[in-house]
C-alpha positions in Angstrom: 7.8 15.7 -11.5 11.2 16.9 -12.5 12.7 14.5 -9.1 11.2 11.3 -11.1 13.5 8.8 -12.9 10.5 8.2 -15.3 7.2 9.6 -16.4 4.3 9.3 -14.8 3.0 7.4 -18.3 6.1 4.9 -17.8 5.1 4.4 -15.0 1.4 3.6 -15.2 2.3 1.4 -18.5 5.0 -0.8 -16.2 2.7 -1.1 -13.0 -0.2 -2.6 -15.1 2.1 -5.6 -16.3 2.2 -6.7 -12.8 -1.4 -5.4 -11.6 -4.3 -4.4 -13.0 -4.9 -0.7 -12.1 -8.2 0.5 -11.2 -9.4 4.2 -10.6 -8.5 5.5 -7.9 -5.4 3.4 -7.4 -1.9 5.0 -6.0 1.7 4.6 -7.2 3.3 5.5 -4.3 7.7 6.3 -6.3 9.5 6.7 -2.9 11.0 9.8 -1.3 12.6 13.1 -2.1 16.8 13.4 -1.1 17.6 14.5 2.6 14.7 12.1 3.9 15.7 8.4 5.5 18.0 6.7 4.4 20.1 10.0 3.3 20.3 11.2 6.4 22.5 11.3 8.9 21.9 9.8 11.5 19.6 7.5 9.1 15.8 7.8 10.1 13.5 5.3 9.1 9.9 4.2 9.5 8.8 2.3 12.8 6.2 0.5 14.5 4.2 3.7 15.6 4.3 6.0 12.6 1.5 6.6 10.0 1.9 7.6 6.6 -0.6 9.7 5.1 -0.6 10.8 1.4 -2.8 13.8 0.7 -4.3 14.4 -2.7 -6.1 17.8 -3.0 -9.8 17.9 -3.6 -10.1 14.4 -3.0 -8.5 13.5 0.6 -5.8 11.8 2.7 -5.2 8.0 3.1 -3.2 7.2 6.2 -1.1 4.1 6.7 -0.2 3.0 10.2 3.0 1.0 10.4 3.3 -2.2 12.1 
């Protein structure tokens, strides 16, 4: 958490005065430094990859990009 530009709390509280939130729901923030865009050369997602975010003791939802 100490990478974050706000809490975890600011962030819930800002994200459910667009949408409500329901359990279970993600916030994905973005990425750590050295990844993408800071890179050089750049790397960025394509057609191809997945994305999978892992939670312990509750699983992994993967993303396929398009």
């Amino acid at each position: 958490m100490a990478d974050l530009l706000f809490t975890p709390a600011h962030l819930v509280a800002y994200v459910s005065t667009i949408l409500p939130l329901h359990p279970g729901d993600l916030i994905l923030t973005g990425t750590p430094g050295g990844v993408g865009r800071a890179r050089t050369p750049q790397v960025y997602l394509t057609a191809g990859d997945v994305v999978t975010v892992t939670i312990d003791g509750i699983g992994s939802l993967s993303t396929p990009i398009v």
